[in-house]
ROLUM-850190 format. One record per residue: residue in one letter; x, y negated, z negated of N, C-alpha, C in turn. Coordinates in steps of 0.05 Angstrom, whole numbers. Example, Ala and Ser with C-alpha at 12.3 -4.5 7.8 and 13.67 -1.06 7.14 Angstrom:
// residues 2
a; 264; 114; -156; 246; 90; -156; 264; 66; -156 .
s; 257; 45; -142; 273; 21; -143; 258; -1; -157 .
***
This chain:
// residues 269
x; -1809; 316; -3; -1826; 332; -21; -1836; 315; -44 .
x; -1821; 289; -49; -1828; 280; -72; -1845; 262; -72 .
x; -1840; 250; -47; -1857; 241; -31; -1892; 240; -32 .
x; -1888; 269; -19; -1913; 283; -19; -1927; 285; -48 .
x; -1918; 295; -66; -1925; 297; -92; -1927; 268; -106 .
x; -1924; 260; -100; -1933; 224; -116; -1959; 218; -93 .
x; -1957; 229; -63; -1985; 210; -58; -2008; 227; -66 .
x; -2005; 257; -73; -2024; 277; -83; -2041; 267; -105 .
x; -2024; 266; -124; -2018; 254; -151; -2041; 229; -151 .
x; -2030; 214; -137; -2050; 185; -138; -2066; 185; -121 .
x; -2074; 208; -105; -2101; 207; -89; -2120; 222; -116 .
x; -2097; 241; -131; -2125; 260; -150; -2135; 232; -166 .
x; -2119; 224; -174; -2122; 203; -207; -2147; 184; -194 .
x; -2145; 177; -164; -2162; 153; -159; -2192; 168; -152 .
x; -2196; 200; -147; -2213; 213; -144; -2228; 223; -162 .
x; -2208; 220; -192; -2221; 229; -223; -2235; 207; -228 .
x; -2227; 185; -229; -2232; 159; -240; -2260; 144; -226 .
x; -2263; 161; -197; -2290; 156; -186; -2278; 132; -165 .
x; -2259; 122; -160; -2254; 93; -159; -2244; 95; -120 .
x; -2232; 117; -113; -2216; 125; -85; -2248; 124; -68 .
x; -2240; 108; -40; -2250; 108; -13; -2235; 107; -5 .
x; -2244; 115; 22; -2230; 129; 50; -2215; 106; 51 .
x; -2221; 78; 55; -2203; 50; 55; -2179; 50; 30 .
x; -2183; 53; 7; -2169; 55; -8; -2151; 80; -4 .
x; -2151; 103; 3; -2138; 121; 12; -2115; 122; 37 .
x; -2133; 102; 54; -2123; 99; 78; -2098; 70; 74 .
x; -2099; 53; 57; -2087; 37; 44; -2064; 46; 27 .
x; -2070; 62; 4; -2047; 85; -1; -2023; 102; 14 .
x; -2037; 109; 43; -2028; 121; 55; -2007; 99; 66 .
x; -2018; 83; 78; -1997; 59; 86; -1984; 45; 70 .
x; -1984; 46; 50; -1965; 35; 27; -1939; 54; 26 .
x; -1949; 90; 30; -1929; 104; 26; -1913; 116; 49 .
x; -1927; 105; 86; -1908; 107; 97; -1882; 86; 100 .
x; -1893; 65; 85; -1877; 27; 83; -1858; 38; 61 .
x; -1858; 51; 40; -1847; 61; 17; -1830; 83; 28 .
x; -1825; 100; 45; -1819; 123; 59; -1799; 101; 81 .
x; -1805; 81; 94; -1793; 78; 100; -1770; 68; 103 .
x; -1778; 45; 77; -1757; 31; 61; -1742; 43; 58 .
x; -1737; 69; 46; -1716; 89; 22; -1707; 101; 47 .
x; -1725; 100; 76; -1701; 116; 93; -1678; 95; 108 .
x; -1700; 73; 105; -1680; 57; 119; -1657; 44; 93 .
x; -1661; 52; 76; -1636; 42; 45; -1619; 77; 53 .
x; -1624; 90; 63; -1617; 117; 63; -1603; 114; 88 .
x; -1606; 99; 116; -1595; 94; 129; -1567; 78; 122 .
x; -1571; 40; 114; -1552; 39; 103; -1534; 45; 98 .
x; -1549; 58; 71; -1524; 69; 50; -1503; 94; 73 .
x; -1516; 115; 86; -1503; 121; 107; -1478; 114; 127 .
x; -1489; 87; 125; -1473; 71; 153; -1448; 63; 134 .
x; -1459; 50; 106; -1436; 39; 88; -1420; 60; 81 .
x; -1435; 79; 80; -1410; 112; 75; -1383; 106; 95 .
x; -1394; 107; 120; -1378; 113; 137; -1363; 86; 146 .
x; -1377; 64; 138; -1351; 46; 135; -1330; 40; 111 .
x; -1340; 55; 91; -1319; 50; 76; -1296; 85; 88 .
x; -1316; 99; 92; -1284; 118; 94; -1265; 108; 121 .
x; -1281; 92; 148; -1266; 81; 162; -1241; 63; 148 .
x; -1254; 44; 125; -1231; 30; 116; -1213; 46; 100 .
x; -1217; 68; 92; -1205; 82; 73; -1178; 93; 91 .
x; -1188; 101; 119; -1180; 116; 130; -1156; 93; 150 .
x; -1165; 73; 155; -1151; 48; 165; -1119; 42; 140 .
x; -1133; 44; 118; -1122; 32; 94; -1094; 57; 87 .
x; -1100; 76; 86; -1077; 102; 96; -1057; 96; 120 .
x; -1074; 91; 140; -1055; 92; 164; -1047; 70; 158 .
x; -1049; 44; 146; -1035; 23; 145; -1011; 32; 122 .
x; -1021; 44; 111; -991; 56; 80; -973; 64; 101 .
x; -978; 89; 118; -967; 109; 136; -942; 89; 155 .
x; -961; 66; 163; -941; 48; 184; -923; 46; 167 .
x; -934; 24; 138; -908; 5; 132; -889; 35; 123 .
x; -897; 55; 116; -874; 78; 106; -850; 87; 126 .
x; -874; 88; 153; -858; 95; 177; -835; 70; 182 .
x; -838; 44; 184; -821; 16; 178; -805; 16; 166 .
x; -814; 24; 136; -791; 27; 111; -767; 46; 118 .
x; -770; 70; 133; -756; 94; 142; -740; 82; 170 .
x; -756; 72; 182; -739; 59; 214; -713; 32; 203 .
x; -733; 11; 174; -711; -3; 170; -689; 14; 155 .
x; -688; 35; 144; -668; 39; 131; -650; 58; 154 .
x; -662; 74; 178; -639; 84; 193; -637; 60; 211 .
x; -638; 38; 222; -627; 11; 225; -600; 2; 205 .
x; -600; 12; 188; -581; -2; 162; -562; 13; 159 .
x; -575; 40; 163; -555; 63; 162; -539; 67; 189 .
x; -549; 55; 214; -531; 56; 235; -514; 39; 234 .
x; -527; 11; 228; -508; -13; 223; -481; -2; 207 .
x; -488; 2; 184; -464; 9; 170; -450; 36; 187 .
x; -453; 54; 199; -437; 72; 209; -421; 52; 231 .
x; -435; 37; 238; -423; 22; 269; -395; 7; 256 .
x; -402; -11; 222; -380; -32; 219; -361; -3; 210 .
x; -365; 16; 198; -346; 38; 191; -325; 48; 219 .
x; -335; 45; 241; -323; 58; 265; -313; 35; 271 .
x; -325; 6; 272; -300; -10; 276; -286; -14; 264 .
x; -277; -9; 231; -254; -8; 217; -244; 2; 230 .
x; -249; 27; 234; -236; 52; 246; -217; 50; 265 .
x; -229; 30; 292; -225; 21; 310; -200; 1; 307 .
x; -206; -8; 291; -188; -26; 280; -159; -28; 281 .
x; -162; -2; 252; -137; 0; 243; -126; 21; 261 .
x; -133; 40; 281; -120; 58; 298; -107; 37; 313 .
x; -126; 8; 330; -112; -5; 350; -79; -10; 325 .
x; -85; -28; 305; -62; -34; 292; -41; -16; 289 .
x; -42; 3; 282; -37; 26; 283; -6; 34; 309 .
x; -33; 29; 333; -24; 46; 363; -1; 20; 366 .
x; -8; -1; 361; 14; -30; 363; 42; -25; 343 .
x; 27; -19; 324; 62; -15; 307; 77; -1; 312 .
x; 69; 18; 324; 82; 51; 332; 90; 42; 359 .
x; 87; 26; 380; 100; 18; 411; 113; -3; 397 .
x; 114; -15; 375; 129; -40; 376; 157; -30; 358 .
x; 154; -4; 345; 172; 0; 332; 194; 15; 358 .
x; 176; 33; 373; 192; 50; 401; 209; 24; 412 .
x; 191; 3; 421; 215; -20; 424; 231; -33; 422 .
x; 238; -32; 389; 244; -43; 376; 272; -27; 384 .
x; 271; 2; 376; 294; 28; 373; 307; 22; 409 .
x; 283; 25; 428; 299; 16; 456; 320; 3; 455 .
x; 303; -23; 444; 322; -41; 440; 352; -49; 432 .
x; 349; -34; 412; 378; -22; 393; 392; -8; 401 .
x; 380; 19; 419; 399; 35; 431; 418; 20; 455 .
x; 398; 1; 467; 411; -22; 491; 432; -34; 484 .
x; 423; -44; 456; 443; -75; 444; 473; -50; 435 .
x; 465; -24; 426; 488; 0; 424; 511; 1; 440 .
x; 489; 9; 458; 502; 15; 480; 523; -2; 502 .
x; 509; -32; 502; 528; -56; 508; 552; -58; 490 .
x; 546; -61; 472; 574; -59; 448; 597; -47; 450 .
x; 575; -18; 455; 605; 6; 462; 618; 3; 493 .
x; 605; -4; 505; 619; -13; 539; 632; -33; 536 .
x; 628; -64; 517; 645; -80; 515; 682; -67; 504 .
x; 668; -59; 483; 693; -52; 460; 714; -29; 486 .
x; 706; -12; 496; 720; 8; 513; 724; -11; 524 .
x; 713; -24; 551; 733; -43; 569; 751; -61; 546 .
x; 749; -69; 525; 773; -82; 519; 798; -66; 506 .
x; 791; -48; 492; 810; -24; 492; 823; -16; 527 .
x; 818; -9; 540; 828; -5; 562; 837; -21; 576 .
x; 835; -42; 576; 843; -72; 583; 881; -76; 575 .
x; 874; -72; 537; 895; -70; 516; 918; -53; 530 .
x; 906; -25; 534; 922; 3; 533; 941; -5; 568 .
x; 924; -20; 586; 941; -17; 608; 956; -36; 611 .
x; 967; -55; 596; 988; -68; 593; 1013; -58; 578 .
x; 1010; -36; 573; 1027; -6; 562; 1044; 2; 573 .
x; 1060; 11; 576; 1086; 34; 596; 1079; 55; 580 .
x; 1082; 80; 598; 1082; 101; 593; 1094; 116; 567 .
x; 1090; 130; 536; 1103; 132; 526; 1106; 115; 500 .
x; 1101; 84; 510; 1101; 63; 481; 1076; 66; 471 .
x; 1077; 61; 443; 1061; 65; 426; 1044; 35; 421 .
x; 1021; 49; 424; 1001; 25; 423; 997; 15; 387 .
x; 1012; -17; 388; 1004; -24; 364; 991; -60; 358 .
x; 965; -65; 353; 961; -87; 346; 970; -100; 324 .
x; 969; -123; 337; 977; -150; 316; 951; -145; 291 .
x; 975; -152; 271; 946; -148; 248; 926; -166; 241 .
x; 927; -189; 261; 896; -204; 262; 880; -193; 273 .
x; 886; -182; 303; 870; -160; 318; 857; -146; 311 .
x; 875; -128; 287; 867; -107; 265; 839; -119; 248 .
x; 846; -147; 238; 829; -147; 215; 804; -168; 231 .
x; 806; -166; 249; 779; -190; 268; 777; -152; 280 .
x; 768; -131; 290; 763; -105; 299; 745; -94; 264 .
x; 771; -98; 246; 756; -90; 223; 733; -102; 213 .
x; 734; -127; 208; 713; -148; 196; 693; -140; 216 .
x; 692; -134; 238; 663; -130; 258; 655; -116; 256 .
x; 669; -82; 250; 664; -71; 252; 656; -58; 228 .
x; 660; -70; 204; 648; -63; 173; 617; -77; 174 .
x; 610; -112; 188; 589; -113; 187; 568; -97; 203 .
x; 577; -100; 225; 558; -70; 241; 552; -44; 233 .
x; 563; -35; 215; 562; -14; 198; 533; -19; 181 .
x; 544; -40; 168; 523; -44; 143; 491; -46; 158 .
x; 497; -70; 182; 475; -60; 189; 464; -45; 200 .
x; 475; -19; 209; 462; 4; 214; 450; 19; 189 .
x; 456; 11; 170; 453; 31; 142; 423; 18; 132 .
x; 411; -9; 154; 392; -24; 142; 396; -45; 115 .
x; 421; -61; 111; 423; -74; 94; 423; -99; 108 .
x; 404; -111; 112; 401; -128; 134; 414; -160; 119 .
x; 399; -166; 97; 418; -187; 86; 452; -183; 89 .
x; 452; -170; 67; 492; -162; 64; 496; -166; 99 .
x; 485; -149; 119; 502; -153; 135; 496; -169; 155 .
x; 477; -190; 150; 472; -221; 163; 500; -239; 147 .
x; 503; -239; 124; 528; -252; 110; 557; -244; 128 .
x; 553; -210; 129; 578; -212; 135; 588; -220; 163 .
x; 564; -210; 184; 568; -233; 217; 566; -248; 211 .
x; 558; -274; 189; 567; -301; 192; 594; -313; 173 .
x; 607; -292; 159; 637; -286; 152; 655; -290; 177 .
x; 644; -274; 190; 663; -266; 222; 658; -290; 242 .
x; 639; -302; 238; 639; -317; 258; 651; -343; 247 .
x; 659; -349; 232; 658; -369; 208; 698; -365; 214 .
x; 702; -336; 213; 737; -332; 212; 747; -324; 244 .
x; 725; -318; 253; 734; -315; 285; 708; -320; 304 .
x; 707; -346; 314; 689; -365; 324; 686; -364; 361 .
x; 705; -360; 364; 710; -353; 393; 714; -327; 400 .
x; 718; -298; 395; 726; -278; 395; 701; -267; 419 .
x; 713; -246; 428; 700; -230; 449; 675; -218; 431 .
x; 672; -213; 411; 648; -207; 392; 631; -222; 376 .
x; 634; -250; 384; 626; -278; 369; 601; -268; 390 .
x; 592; -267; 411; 561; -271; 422; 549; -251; 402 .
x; 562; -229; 405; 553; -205; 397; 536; -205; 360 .
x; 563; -222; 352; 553; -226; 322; 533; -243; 314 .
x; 531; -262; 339; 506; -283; 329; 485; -266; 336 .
x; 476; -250; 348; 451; -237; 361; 445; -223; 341 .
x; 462; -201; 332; 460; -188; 304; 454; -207; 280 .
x; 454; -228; 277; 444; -243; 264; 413; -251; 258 .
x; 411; -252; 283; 379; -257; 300; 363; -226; 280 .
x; 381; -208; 292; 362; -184; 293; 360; -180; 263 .
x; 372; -192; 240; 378; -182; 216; 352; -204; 209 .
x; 345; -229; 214; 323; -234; 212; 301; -218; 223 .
x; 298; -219; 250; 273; -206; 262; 265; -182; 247 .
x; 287; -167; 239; 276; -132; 231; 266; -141; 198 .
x; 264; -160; 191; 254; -174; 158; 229; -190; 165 .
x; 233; -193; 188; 207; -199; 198; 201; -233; 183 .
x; 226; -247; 195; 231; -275; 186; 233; -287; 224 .
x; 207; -286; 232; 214; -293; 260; 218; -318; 271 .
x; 213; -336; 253; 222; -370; 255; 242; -374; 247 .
x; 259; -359; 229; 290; -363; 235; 293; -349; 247 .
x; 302; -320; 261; 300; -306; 280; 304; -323; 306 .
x; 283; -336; 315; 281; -353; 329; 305; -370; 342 .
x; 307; -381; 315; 333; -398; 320; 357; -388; 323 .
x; 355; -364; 305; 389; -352; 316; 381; -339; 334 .
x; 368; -335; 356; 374; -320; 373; 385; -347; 392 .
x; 371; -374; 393; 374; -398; 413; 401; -401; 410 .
x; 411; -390; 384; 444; -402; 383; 461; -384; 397 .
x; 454; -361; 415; 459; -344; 429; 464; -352; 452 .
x; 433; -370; 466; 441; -376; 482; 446; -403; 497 .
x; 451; -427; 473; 464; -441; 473; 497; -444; 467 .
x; 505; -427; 451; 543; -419; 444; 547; -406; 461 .
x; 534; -382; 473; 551; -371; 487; 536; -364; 514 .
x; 534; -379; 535; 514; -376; 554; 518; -360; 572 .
x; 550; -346; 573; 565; -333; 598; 558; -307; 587 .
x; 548; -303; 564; 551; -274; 545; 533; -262; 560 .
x; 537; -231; 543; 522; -224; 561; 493; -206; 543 .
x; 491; -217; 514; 473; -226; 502; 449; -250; 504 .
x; 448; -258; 524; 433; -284; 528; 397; -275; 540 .
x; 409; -255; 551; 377; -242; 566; 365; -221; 539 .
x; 385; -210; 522; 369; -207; 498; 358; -222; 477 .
x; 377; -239; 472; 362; -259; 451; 336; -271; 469 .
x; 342; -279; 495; 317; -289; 504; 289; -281; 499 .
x; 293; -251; 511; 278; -228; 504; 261; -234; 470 .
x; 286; -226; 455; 276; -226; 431; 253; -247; 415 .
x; 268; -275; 429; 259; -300; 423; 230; -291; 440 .
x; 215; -276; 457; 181; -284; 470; 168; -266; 446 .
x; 190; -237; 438; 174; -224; 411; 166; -235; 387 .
x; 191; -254; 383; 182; -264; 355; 160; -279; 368 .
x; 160; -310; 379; 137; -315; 380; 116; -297; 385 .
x; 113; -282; 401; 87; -256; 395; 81; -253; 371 .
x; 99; -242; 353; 94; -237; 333; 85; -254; 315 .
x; 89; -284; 315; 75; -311; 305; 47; -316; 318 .
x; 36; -304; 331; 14; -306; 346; 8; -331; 370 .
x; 42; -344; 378; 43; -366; 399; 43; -351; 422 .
x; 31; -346; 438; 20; -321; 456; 35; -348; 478 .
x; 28; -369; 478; 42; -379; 509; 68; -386; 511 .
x; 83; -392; 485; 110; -396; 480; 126; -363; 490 .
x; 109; -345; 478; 122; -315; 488; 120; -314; 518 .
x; 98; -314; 528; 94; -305; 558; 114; -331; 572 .
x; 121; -356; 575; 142; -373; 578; 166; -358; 575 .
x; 183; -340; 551; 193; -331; 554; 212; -310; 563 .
x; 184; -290; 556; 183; -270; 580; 182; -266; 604 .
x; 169; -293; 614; 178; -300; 641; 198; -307; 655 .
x; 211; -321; 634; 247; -328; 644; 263; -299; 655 .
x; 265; -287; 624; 276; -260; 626; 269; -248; 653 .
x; 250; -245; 668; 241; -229; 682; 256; -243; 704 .
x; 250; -261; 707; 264; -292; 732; 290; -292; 737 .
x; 307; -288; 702; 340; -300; 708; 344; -270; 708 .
x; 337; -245; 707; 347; -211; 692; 333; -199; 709 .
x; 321; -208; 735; 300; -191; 742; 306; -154; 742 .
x; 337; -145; 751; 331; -120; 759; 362; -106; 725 .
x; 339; -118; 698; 352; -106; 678; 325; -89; 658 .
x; 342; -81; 635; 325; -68; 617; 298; -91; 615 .
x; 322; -119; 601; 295; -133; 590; 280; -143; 604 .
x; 281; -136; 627; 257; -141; 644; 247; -131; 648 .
x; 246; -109; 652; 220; -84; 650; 204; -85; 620 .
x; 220; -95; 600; 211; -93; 570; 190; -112; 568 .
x; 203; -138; 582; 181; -157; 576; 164; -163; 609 .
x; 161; -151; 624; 139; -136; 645; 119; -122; 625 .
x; 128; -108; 612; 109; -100; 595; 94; -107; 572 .
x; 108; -122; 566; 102; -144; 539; 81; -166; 556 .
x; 90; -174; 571; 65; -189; 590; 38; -177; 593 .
x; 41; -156; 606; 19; -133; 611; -1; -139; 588 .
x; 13; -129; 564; -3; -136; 547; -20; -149; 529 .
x; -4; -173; 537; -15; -206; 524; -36; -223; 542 .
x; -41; -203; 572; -58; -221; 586; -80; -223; 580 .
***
Protein backbone atom coordinates (compact mmCIF):
# COMPACT_ATOMS: atom_id res chain seq x y z
CA UNK A 1 0.00 0.00 0.00
CA UNK A 2 2.79 2.22 0.63
CA UNK A 3 4.12 1.34 -2.10
CA UNK A 4 1.43 2.34 -4.18
CA UNK A 5 1.09 5.72 -2.50
CA UNK A 6 4.69 6.97 -3.13
CA UNK A 7 4.45 6.01 -6.95
CA UNK A 8 0.91 8.10 -7.01
CA UNK A 9 2.57 10.76 -5.26
CA UNK A 10 5.47 11.16 -7.75
CA UNK A 11 3.55 10.47 -10.83
CA UNK A 12 1.09 13.64 -9.49
CA UNK A 13 4.28 15.99 -8.58
CA UNK A 14 5.96 15.09 -12.09
CA UNK A 15 2.38 15.84 -13.80
CA UNK A 16 2.04 19.36 -11.81
CA UNK A 17 5.46 20.40 -12.67
CA UNK A 18 4.61 19.75 -16.50
CA UNK A 19 7.86 17.65 -16.57
CA UNK A 20 6.27 13.53 -16.59
CA UNK A 21 6.24 11.47 -20.12
CA UNK A 22 5.03 8.27 -20.72
CA UNK A 23 9.07 7.35 -20.78
CA UNK A 24 9.63 9.04 -17.66
CA UNK A 25 6.61 7.33 -16.10
CA UNK A 26 7.42 4.18 -17.56
CA UNK A 27 11.06 4.64 -15.95
CA UNK A 28 9.42 5.37 -12.52
CA UNK A 29 7.55 2.49 -12.82
CA UNK A 30 10.67 0.36 -13.19
CA UNK A 31 12.58 1.95 -10.62
CA UNK A 32 9.61 0.96 -8.27
CA UNK A 33 9.21 -2.56 -9.28
CA UNK A 34 13.52 -2.80 -8.67
CA UNK A 35 12.62 -0.85 -5.28
CA UNK A 36 9.65 -3.43 -4.48
CA UNK A 37 11.84 -5.82 -5.07
CA UNK A 38 14.74 -5.19 -3.20
CA UNK A 39 12.64 -4.69 0.22
CA UNK A 40 11.05 -8.10 -0.72
CA UNK A 41 13.95 -9.73 -1.33
CA UNK A 42 15.62 -7.87 2.25
CA UNK A 43 12.08 -9.15 3.48
CA UNK A 44 13.01 -12.53 2.31
CA UNK A 45 16.32 -12.60 4.05
CA UNK A 46 15.51 -11.18 6.97
CA UNK A 47 12.82 -14.14 6.95
CA UNK A 48 15.27 -16.84 6.28
CA UNK A 49 17.66 -15.14 9.14
CA UNK A 50 14.46 -15.37 11.43
CA UNK A 51 14.35 -18.84 11.08
CA UNK A 52 17.91 -19.45 11.37
CA UNK A 53 18.43 -17.87 14.33
CA UNK A 54 15.38 -19.61 16.08
CA UNK A 55 16.92 -22.96 14.52
CA UNK A 56 20.09 -21.94 16.53
CA UNK A 57 18.12 -20.91 19.41
CA UNK A 58 16.37 -24.00 19.30
CA UNK A 59 19.75 -26.22 18.70
CA UNK A 60 21.29 -24.07 21.56
CA UNK A 61 18.37 -25.41 24.19
CA UNK A 62 18.67 -28.85 23.10
CA UNK A 63 22.32 -28.59 23.55
CA UNK A 64 21.65 -27.09 27.53
CA UNK A 65 18.97 -30.09 27.64
CA UNK A 66 21.86 -32.79 26.63
CA UNK A 67 24.65 -31.53 28.82
CA UNK A 68 21.68 -31.43 31.80
CA UNK A 69 20.56 -34.80 30.74
CA UNK A 70 24.77 -35.85 31.22
CA UNK A 71 24.96 -33.85 34.37
CA UNK A 72 21.94 -36.15 35.79
CA UNK A 73 23.32 -39.63 34.13
CA UNK A 74 26.91 -38.54 35.63
CA UNK A 75 25.57 -38.10 38.94
CA UNK A 76 23.32 -41.51 39.00
CA UNK A 77 26.75 -43.17 37.74
CA UNK A 78 28.28 -41.79 41.13
CA UNK A 79 25.44 -42.54 42.95
CA UNK A 80 25.55 -46.26 41.90
CA UNK A 81 29.21 -46.34 42.26
CA UNK A 82 28.99 -45.33 45.73
CA UNK A 83 25.98 -47.74 46.58
CA UNK A 84 28.15 -50.59 44.92
CA UNK A 85 31.51 -49.70 47.30
CA UNK A 86 28.71 -49.48 50.28
CA UNK A 87 27.49 -53.24 49.50
CA UNK A 88 30.95 -54.25 49.28
CA UNK A 89 31.72 -53.11 52.74
CA UNK A 90 28.85 -54.81 53.44
CA UNK A 91 30.04 -57.79 51.78
CA UNK A 92 32.90 -57.54 53.49
CA UNK A 93 32.46 -57.41 56.84
CA UNK A 94 29.45 -60.20 56.80
CA UNK A 95 32.23 -62.56 54.95
CA UNK A 96 34.57 -61.50 58.16
CA UNK A 97 31.97 -61.82 60.15
CA UNK A 98 30.63 -65.54 58.77
CA UNK A 99 34.74 -66.56 59.35
CA UNK A 100 34.89 -65.55 62.97
CA UNK A 101 31.75 -67.14 63.95
CA UNK A 102 33.01 -70.92 62.14
CA UNK A 103 36.33 -70.27 63.50
CA UNK A 104 35.17 -69.65 66.93
CA UNK A 105 32.49 -73.09 66.53
CA UNK A 106 36.02 -74.64 65.93
CA UNK A 107 37.72 -73.42 68.15
CA UNK A 108 34.86 -74.71 71.12
CA UNK A 109 34.93 -78.28 68.95
CA UNK A 110 38.04 -78.23 69.60
CA UNK A 111 38.03 -77.84 73.34
CA UNK A 112 35.25 -80.04 73.87
CA UNK A 113 37.74 -82.82 72.06
CA UNK A 114 40.98 -81.73 73.92
CA UNK A 115 37.95 -82.17 77.21
CA UNK A 116 37.04 -84.92 76.48
CA UNK A 117 40.57 -86.74 75.86
CA UNK A 118 41.59 -85.49 79.29
CA UNK A 119 38.68 -86.97 80.99
CA UNK A 120 39.23 -90.58 79.26
CA UNK A 121 42.91 -90.26 80.10
CA UNK A 122 42.46 -89.31 83.87
CA UNK A 123 39.48 -92.31 84.29
CA UNK A 124 41.72 -94.96 82.67
CA UNK A 125 44.38 -93.96 85.12
CA UNK A 126 42.14 -93.89 88.07
CA UNK A 127 40.94 -97.29 87.17
CA UNK A 128 44.20 -98.56 86.35
CA UNK A 129 45.10 -97.20 90.26
CA UNK A 130 41.73 -98.68 91.84
CA UNK A 131 42.43 -102.30 90.34
CA UNK A 132 45.48 -102.97 92.01
CA UNK A 133 43.13 -102.78 95.17
CA UNK A 134 41.57 -105.85 97.14
CA UNK A 135 38.34 -105.65 97.89
CA UNK A 136 37.47 -103.44 100.93
CA UNK A 137 41.11 -101.48 101.21
CA UNK A 138 40.95 -98.10 101.09
CA UNK A 139 42.24 -96.29 98.24
CA UNK A 140 45.04 -93.88 99.36
CA UNK A 141 47.76 -91.92 97.28
CA UNK A 142 51.18 -91.10 97.93
CA UNK A 143 51.21 -87.39 98.52
CA UNK A 144 53.26 -86.58 95.46
CA UNK A 145 50.49 -88.21 93.46
CA UNK A 146 48.26 -85.92 95.41
CA UNK A 147 50.11 -82.79 94.73
CA UNK A 148 51.32 -83.62 90.73
CA UNK A 149 46.83 -84.47 90.33
CA UNK A 150 46.50 -81.13 92.26
CA UNK A 151 49.05 -78.82 90.52
CA UNK A 152 47.20 -80.02 87.06
CA UNK A 153 44.41 -79.81 88.06
CA UNK A 154 44.37 -76.07 89.58
CA UNK A 155 46.09 -75.03 86.20
CA UNK A 156 43.31 -76.46 84.07
CA UNK A 157 40.90 -74.78 86.08
CA UNK A 158 42.31 -71.41 85.61
CA UNK A 159 42.27 -71.98 82.24
CA UNK A 160 38.88 -72.68 81.84
CA UNK A 161 37.93 -69.47 83.75
CA UNK A 162 39.96 -67.76 80.59
CA UNK A 163 43.02 -66.59 82.52
CA UNK A 164 45.13 -67.64 79.87
CA UNK A 165 48.48 -66.04 81.07
CA UNK A 166 48.22 -67.20 84.97
CA UNK A 167 47.38 -70.44 83.59
CA UNK A 168 50.20 -70.74 80.81
CA UNK A 169 52.62 -70.04 84.07
CA UNK A 170 51.09 -72.52 85.92
CA UNK A 171 51.44 -75.61 83.06
CA UNK A 172 54.89 -74.54 82.83
CA UNK A 173 55.19 -74.82 86.89
CA UNK A 174 54.04 -78.45 86.33
CA UNK A 175 56.00 -79.28 83.78
CA UNK A 176 59.04 -77.68 85.21
CA UNK A 177 58.08 -80.03 88.74
CA UNK A 178 56.74 -83.02 86.92
CA UNK A 179 58.42 -83.38 83.39
CA UNK A 180 57.64 -86.85 82.56
CA UNK A 181 54.14 -87.40 84.07
CA UNK A 182 51.21 -88.94 82.18
CA UNK A 183 49.89 -85.14 81.95
CA UNK A 184 53.23 -83.58 80.76
CA UNK A 185 51.85 -83.98 76.79
CA UNK A 186 48.73 -82.73 77.99
CA UNK A 187 50.25 -79.60 79.71
CA UNK A 188 52.45 -78.56 76.95
CA UNK A 189 49.46 -78.43 74.41
CA UNK A 190 47.56 -76.32 76.95
CA UNK A 191 50.30 -74.17 76.70
CA UNK A 192 50.05 -73.89 72.89
CA UNK A 193 46.39 -73.17 73.32
CA UNK A 194 46.97 -70.40 76.07
CA UNK A 195 48.90 -68.68 73.28
CA UNK A 196 46.67 -69.37 70.30
CA UNK A 197 43.34 -68.24 72.19
CA UNK A 198 45.64 -64.57 72.72
CA UNK A 199 46.07 -64.89 69.44
CA UNK A 200 50.09 -65.06 69.75
CA UNK A 201 50.28 -67.67 66.87
CA UNK A 202 54.11 -67.62 66.37
CA UNK A 203 54.63 -68.68 69.72
CA UNK A 204 51.69 -70.87 69.64
CA UNK A 205 53.46 -72.34 66.96
CA UNK A 206 56.24 -73.39 68.77
CA UNK A 207 54.65 -74.78 71.67
CA UNK A 208 52.55 -76.75 69.98
CA UNK A 209 56.05 -78.41 67.92
CA UNK A 210 57.22 -79.08 71.49
CA UNK A 211 54.28 -81.43 71.60
CA UNK A 212 55.26 -83.14 69.04
CA UNK A 213 58.72 -83.33 69.39
CA UNK A 214 58.70 -84.35 73.63
CA UNK A 215 56.18 -86.38 73.38
CA UNK A 216 55.59 -88.15 70.03
CA UNK A 217 53.75 -91.40 71.48
CA UNK A 218 51.11 -88.86 73.08
CA UNK A 219 48.26 -88.71 72.10
CA UNK A 220 48.24 -84.92 71.71
CA UNK A 221 50.44 -84.85 68.65
CA UNK A 222 47.57 -84.94 65.90
CA UNK A 223 46.19 -81.87 67.83
CA UNK A 224 48.95 -79.72 68.19
CA UNK A 225 49.60 -80.68 64.55
CA UNK A 226 46.21 -79.60 63.75
CA UNK A 227 46.57 -76.50 65.66
CA UNK A 228 50.00 -75.66 64.24
CA UNK A 229 48.11 -75.52 60.05
CA UNK A 230 45.53 -72.89 62.08
CA UNK A 231 47.91 -70.75 63.42
CA UNK A 232 49.75 -70.52 60.30
CA UNK A 233 46.25 -69.81 58.59
CA UNK A 234 45.81 -67.41 60.82
CA UNK A 235 49.35 -65.66 59.86
CA UNK A 236 48.18 -65.72 56.35
CA UNK A 237 51.04 -68.71 55.35
CA UNK A 238 48.25 -70.49 53.47
CA UNK A 239 50.96 -73.24 52.18
CA UNK A 240 52.71 -73.92 55.50
CA UNK A 241 48.88 -74.61 56.78
CA UNK A 242 47.61 -76.79 53.91
CA UNK A 243 51.30 -78.88 54.44
CA UNK A 244 49.98 -79.29 57.68
CA UNK A 245 46.73 -80.18 57.36
CA UNK A 246 47.74 -82.58 55.14
CA UNK A 247 49.80 -84.58 57.50
CA UNK A 248 46.93 -84.64 59.98
CA UNK A 249 44.69 -86.02 57.48
CA UNK A 250 47.66 -88.70 56.28
CA UNK A 251 49.01 -89.79 59.90
CA UNK A 252 44.91 -89.40 61.71
CA UNK A 253 43.11 -90.18 58.74
CA UNK A 254 39.86 -91.78 60.41
CA UNK A 255 39.97 -89.00 63.62
CA UNK A 256 38.24 -85.72 64.64
CA UNK A 257 41.24 -83.70 63.33
CA UNK A 258 40.86 -84.92 60.25
CA UNK A 259 37.67 -84.18 59.28
CA UNK A 260 38.53 -80.61 60.98
CA UNK A 261 41.24 -80.01 58.80
CA UNK A 262 39.37 -81.70 55.54
CA UNK A 263 37.62 -78.82 56.07
CA UNK A 264 40.05 -76.28 56.77
CA UNK A 265 41.50 -77.35 53.34
CA UNK A 266 38.12 -76.99 51.66
CA UNK A 267 38.45 -73.72 52.40
CA UNK A 268 41.88 -72.40 51.69
CA UNK A 269 41.75 -73.77 48.11
Amino acid sequence: MKNSIYLFVTIFILSIVGCATTSDIKEVQSDHHKFVEKITAVETELSTLKKTVAALDTARKAHANTAADLADLRDSLNKLRGDLEVLKNELADNTRRQEQYFDNILLKINFIENFLEIGGKDVSIKKSANSDLTAGEEVQKPEKVQDKDRAYSSAYQIFKEGNYSKARQEFQNFLSAYPDSEYSDNAQFWIGECFFLEKNYEQAILEYEKVVKNYPSGARVSYALLKQGLSFLNLGDKTSSRLLLQQVIKDYPNTNQARIARAKLQEIK
